[in-house]
C-alpha positions, 0 to 999 in steps of 0.5 A, spaced: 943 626 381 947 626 374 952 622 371 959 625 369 958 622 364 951 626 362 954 633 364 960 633 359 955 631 354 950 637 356 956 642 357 958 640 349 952 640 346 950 647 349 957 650 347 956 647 340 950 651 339 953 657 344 959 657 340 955 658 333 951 664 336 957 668 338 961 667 332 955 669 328 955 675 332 961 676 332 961 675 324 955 680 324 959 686 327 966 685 325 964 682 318 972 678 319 970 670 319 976 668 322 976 674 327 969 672 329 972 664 328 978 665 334 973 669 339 969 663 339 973 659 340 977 663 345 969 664 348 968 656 347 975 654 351 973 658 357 965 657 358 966 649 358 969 649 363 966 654 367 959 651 365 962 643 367 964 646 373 957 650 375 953 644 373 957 639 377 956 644 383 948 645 382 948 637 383 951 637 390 945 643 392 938 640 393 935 646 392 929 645 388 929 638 388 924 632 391 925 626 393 922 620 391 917 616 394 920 610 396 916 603 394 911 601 399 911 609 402 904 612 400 901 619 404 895 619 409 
């Protein structure tokens, strides 16, 4: 299981590269720096939550996971 610590970690970095592409994006359609600079901002604040909140969850399913052997445990 992850720390908190190391999931806001996570959540920030993503944002920070998600955050680029979407106001490039936006900048590509629109050409307005500061319109494209609001929507990632706008885009930012909503989708760390989200995304904090989703990996959290992710933590508490064992869907996917194995658990280690335990020292001294070997298979026949």
């Amino acid at each position: 299981m992850e720390q908190k610590r190391r999931s806001i970690v996570k959540t920030l970095s993503w944002r920070l590269c998600a955050t680029i592409i979407t106001t490039l994006v936006v900048f590509v359609v629109k050409g307005e720096w500061r319109f494209a600079m609001e929507i990632g901002f706008l885009d930012t604040t909503i989708k760390l939550g989200a995304y904090f909140f989703h990996e959290r969850l992710w933590n508490k399913i064992d869907f996917g996971r194995e658990v280690p052997a335990k020292a001294g445990d070997f298979e026949i």
